[in-house]
BADREN-974164 format. One line per field, with one value per atom (N, C-alpha, C): x, y, z; atom name; residue number from 1. Coordinates in pm, 1 decimal. Layout:
u	(X, ...)
v	(Y, ...)
w	(Z, ...)
atome	(CA, ...)
num	(NUM, ...)
***
This chain:
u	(11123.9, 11121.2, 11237.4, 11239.0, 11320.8, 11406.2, 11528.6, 11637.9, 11728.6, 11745.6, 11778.4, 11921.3, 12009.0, 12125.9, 12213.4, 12320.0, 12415.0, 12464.4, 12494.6, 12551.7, 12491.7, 12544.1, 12525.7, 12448.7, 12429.8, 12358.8, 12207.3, 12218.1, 12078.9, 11957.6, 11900.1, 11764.2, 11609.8, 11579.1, 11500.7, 11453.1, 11376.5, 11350.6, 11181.6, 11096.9, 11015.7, 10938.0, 10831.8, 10837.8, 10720.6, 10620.1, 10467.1, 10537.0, 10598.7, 10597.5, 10629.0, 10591.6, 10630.4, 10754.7, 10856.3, 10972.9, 11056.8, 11159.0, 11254.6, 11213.1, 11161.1, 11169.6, 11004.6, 10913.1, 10808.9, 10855.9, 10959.2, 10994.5, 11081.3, 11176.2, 11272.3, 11173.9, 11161.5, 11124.0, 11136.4, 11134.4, 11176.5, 11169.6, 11089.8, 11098.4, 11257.3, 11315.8, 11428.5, 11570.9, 11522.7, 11625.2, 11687.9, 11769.4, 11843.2, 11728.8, 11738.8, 11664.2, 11711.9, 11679.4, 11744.3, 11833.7, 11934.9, 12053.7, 12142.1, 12201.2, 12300.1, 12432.6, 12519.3, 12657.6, 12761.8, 12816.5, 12954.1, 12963.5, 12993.0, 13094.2, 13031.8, 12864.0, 12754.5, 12762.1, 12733.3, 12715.1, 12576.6, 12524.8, 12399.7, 12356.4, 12325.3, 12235.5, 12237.5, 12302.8, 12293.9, 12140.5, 12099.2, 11927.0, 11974.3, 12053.5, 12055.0, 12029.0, 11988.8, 11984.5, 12041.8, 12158.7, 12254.5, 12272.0, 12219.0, 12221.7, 12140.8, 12024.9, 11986.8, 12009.6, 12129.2, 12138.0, 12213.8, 12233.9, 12297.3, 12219.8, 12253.7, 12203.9, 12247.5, 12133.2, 12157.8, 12063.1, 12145.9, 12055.3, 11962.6, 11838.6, 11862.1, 11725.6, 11725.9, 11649.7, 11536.1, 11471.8, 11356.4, 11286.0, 11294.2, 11216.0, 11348.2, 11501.6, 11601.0, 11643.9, 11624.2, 11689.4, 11847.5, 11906.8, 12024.7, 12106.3, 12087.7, 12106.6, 12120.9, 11984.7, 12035.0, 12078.1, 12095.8, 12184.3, 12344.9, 12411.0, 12548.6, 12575.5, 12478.2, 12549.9, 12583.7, 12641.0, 12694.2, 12860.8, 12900.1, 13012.3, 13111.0, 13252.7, 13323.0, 13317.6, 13271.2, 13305.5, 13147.4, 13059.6, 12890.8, 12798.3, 12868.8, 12826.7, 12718.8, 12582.1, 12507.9, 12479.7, 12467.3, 12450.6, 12290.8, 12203.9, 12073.1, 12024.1, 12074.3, 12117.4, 12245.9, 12246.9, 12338.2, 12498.3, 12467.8, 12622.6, 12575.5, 12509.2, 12502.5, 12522.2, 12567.9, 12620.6, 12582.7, 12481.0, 12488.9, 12553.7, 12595.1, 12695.5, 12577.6, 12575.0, 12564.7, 12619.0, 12532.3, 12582.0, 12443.0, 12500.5, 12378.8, 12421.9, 12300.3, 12326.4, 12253.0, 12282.1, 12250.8, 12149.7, 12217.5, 12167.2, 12018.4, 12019.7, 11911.6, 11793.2, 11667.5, 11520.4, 11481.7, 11524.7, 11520.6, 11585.9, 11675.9, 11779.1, 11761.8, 11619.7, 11639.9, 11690.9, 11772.8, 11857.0, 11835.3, 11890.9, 11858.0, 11978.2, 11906.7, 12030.2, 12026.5, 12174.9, 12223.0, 12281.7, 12234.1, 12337.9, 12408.2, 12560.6, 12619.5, 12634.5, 12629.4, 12596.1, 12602.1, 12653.1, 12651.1, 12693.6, 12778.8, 12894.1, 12840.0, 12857.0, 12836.1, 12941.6, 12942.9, 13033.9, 13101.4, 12995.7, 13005.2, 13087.0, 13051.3, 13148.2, 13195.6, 13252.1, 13342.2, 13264.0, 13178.6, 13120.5, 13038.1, 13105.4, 13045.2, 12954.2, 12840.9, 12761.6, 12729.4, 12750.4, 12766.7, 12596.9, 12553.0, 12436.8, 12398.4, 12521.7, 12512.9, 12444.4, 12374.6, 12280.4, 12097.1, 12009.4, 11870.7, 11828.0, 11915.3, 11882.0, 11935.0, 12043.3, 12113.8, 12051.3, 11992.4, 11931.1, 11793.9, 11719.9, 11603.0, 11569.1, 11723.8, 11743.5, 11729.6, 11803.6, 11816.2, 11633.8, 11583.7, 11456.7, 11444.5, 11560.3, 11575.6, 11500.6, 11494.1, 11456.3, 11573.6, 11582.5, 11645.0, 11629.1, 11683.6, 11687.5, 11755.5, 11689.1, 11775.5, 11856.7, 11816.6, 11914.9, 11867.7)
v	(9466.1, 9463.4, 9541.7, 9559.3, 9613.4, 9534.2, 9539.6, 9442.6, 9468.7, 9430.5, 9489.7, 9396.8, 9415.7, 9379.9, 9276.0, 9252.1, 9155.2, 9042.4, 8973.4, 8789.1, 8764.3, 8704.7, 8654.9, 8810.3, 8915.4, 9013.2, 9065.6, 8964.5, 9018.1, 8960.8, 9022.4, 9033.1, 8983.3, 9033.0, 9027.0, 9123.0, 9050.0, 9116.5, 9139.5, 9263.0, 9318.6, 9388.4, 9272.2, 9330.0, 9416.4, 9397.5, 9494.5, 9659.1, 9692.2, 9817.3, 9892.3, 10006.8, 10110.4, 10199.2, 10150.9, 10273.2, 10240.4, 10248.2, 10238.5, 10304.3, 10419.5, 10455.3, 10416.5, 10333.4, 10260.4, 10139.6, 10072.1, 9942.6, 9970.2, 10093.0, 10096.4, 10176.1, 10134.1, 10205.3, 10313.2, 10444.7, 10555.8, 10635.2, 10527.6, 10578.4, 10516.4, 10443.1, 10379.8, 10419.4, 10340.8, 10361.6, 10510.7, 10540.6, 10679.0, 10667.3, 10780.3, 10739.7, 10724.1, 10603.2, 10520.4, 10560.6, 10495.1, 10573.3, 10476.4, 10477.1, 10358.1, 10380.5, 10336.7, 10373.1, 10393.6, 10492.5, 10594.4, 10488.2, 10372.5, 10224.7, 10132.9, 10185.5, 10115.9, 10163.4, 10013.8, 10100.7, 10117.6, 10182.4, 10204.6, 10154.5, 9984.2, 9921.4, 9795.7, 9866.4, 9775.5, 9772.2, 9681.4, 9716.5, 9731.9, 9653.8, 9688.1, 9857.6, 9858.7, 9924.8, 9885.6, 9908.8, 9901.0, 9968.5, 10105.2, 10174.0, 10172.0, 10049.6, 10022.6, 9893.5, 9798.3, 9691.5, 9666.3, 9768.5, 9750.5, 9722.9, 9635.6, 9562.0, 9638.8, 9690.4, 9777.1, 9814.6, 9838.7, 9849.9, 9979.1, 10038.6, 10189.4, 10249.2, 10392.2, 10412.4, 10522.1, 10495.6, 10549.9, 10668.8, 10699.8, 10817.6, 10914.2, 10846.7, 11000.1, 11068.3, 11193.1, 11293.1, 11307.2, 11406.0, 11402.8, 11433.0, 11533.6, 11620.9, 11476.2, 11405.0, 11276.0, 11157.1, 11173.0, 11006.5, 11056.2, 11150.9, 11199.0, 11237.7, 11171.3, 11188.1, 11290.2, 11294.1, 11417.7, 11430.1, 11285.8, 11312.1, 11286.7, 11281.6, 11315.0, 11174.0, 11062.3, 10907.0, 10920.6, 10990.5, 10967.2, 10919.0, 10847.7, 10844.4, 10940.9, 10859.1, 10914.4, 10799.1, 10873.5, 10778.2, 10772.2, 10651.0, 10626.4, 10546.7, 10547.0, 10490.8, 10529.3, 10521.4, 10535.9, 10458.0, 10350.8, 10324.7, 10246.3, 10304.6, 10243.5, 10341.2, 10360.2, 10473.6, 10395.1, 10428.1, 10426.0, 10516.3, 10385.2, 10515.1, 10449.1, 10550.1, 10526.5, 10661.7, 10662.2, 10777.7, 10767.5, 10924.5, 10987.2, 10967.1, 10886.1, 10841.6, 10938.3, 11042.7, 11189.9, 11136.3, 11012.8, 11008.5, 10910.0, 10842.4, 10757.7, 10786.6, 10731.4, 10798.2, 10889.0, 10824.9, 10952.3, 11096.9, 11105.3, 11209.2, 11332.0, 11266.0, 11350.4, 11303.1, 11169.1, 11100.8, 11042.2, 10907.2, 10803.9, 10796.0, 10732.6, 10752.1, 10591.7, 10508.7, 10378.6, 10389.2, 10278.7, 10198.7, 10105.7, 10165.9, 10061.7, 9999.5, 10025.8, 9928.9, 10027.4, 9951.7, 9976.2, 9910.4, 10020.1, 9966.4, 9985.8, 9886.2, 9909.4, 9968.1, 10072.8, 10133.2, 10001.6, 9931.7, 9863.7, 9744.8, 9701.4, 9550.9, 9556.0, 9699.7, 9719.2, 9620.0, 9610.2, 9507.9, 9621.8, 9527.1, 9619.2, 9561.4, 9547.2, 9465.6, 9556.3, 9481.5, 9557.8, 9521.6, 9582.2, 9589.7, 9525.5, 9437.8, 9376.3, 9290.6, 9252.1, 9110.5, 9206.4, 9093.7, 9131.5, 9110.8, 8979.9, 8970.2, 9089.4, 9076.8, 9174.5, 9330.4, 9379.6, 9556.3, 9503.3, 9383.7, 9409.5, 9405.4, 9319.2, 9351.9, 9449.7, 9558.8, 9652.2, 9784.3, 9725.8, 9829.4, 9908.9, 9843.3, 9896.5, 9840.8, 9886.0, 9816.9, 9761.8, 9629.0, 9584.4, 9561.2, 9672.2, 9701.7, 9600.6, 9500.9, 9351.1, 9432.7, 9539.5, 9605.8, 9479.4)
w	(7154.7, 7299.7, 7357.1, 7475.0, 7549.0, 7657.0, 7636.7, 7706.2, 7821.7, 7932.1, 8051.0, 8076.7, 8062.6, 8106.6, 8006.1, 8048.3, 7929.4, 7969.2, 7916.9, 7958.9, 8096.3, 8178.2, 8308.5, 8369.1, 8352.1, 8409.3, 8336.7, 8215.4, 8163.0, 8264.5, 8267.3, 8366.5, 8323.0, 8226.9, 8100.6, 8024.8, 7906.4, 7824.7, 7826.4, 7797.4, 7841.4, 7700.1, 7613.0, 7511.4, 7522.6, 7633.3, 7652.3, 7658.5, 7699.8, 7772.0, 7586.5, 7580.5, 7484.0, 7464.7, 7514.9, 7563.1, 7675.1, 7639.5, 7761.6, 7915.5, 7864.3, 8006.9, 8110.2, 7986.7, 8063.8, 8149.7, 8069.2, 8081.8, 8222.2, 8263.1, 8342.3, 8476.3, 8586.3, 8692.6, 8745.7, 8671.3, 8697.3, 8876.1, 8947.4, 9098.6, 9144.7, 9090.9, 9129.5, 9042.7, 8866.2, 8799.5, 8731.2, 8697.3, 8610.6, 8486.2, 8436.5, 8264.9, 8187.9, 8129.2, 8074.4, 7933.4, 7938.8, 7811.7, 7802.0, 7725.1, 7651.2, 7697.7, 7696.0, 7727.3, 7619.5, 7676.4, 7569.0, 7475.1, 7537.5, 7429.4, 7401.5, 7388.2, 7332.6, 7172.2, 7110.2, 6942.7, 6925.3, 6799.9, 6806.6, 6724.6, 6724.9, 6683.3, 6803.0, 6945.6, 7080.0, 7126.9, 7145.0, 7202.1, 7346.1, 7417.3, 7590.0, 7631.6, 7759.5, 7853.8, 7959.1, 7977.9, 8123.8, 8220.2, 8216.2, 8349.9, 8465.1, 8472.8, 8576.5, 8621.4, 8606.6, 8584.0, 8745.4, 8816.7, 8918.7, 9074.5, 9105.8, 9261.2, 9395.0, 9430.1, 9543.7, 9655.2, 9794.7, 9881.8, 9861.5, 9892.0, 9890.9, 10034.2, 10039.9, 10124.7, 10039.5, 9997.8, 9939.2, 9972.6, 10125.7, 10138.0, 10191.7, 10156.6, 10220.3, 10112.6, 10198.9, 10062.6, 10075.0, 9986.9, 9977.2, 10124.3, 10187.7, 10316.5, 10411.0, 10449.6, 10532.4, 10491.8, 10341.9, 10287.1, 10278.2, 10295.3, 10321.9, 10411.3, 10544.9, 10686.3, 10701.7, 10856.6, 10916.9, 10946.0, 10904.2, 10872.8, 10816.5, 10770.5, 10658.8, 10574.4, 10587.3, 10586.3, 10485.0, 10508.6, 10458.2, 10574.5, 10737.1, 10836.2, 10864.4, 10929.5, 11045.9, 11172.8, 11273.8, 11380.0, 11379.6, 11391.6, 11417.2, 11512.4, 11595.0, 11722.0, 11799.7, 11930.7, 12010.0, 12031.8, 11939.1, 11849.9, 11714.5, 11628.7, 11537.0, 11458.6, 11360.8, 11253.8, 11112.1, 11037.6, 10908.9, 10800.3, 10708.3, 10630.4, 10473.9, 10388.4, 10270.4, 10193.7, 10022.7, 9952.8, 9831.1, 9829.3, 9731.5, 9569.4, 9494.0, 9349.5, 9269.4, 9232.7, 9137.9, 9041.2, 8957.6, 8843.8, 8858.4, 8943.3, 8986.1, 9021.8, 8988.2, 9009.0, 8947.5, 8781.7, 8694.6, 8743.0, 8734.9, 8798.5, 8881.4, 8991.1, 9109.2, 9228.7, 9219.6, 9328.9, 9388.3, 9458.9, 9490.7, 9639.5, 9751.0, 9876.3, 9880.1, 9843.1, 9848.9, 9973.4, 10084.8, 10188.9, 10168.7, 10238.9, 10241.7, 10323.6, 10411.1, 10552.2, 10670.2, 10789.9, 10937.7, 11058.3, 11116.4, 11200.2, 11338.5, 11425.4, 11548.9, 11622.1, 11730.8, 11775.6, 11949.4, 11976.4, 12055.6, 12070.4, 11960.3, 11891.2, 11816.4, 11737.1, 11620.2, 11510.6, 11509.9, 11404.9, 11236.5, 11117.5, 11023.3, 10925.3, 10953.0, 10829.8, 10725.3, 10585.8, 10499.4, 10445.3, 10359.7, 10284.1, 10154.4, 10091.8, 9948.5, 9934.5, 10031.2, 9987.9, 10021.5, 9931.9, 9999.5, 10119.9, 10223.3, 10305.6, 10405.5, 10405.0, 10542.7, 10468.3, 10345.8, 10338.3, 10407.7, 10357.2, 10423.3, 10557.6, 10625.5, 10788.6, 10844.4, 10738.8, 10795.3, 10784.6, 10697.3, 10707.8, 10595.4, 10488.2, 10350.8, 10273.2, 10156.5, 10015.0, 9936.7, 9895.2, 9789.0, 9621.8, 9565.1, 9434.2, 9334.2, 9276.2, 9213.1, 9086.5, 9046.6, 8924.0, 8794.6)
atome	(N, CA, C, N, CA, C, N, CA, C, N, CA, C, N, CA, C, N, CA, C, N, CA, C, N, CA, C, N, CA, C, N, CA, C, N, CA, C, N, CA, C, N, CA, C, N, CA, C, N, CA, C, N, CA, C, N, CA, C, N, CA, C, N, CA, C, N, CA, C, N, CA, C, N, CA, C, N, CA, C, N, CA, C, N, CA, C, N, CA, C, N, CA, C, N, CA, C, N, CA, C, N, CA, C, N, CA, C, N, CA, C, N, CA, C, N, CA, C, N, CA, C, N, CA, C, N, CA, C, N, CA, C, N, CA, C, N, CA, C, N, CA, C, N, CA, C, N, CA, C, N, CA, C, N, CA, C, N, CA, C, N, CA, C, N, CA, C, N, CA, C, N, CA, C, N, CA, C, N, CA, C, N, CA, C, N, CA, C, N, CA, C, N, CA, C, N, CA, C, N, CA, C, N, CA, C, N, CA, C, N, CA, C, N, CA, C, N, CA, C, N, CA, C, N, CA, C, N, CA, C, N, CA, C, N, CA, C, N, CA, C, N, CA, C, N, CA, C, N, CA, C, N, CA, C, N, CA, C, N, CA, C, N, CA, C, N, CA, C, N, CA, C, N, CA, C, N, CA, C, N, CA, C, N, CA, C, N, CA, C, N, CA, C, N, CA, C, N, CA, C, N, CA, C, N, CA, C, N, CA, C, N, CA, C, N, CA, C, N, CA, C, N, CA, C, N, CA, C, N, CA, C, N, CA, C, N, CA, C, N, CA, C, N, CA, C, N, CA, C, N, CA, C, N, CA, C, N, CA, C, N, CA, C, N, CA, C, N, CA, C, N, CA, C, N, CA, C, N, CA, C, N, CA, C, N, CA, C, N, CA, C, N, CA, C, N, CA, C, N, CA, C, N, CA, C, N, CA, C, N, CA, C, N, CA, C, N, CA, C, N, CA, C, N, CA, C, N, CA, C, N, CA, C, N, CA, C, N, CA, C, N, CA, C)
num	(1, 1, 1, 2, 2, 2, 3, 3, 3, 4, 4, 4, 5, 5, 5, 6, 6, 6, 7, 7, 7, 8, 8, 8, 9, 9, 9, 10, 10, 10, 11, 11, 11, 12, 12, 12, 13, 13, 13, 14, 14, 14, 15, 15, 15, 16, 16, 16, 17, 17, 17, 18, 18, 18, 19, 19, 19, 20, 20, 20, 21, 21, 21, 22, 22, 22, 23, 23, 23, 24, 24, 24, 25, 25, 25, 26, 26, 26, 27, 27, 27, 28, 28, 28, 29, 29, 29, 30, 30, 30, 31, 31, 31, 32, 32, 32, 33, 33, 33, 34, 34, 34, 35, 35, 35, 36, 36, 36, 37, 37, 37, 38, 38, 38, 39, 39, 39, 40, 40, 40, 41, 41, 41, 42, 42, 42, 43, 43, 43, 44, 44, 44, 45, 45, 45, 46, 46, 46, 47, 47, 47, 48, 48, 48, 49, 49, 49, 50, 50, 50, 51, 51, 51, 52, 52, 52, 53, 53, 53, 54, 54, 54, 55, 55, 55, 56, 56, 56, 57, 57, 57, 58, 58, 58, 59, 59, 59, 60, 60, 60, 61, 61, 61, 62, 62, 62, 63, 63, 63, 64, 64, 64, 65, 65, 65, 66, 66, 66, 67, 67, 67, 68, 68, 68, 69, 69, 69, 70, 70, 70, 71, 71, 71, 72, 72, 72, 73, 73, 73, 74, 74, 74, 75, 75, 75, 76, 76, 76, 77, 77, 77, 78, 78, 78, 79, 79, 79, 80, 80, 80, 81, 81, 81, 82, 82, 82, 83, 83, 83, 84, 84, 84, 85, 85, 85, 86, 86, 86, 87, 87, 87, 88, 88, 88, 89, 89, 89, 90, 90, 90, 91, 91, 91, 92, 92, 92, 93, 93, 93, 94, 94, 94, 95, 95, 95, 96, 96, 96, 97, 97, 97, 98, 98, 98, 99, 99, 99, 100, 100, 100, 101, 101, 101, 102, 102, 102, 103, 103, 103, 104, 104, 104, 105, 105, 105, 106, 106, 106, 107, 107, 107, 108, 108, 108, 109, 109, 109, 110, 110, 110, 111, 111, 111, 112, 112, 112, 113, 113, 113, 114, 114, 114, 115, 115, 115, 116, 116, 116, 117, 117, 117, 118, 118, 118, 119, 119, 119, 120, 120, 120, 121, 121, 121, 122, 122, 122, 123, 123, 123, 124, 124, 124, 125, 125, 125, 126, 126, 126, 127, 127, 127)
***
């Protein structure tokens, strides 16, 4: 089978699929690979093990904002900031939010939970 994460982060294990990269969601996750300080008789797969907000249909150009911070404004004081993940979606890139600041109430909600990304109109990626 195929094994998705370690101690308190393992996720599960997935013995139908044929291959790592059946088992790993390639519209979302990197393709799948072991890590430098993995030995090789490790069964994990850890590089999609990470929990994140993301926006699915932005490309690179509008997930790095317009300005120097990763900021775009999408509203008239609302500025989303996130950043572009290269290696993610089988490595044609993935745009993660991190949240969004109101310009009105100095207020900054961040994006780490499923509830406050799916507030926002995102998808939440459990990693």
């Amino acid at each position: 089978g195929w094994y998705l994460g370690e101690g308190e982060h393992l996720k599960c294990r997935r013995d139908q699929f044929p291959n790592e990269t059946a088992c790993l969601d390639q519209r979302v996750c990197p393709i799948p690979a072991r890590t430098d300080w993995q030995g090789q008789n490790d069964p994990y797969i850890y590089n999609c093990a990470e929990s994140m907000c993301i926006n699915m249909t932005a490309d690179e150009t509008f997930c790095m904002g317009d300005d120097m911070y990763g900021g775009r404004k999408i509203s008239s004081r609302i500025t989303l900031y996130s950043g572009w993940r290269p290696q993610w979606r089988a490595g044609n890139g993935l745009c993660q939010i991190y949240g969004t600041w109101d310009d009105s109430t100095w207020d900054w909600v961040d994006a780490s939970s499923k509830a406050r990304c799916e507030a926002m109109g995102a998808m939440w990626w459990e990693g």
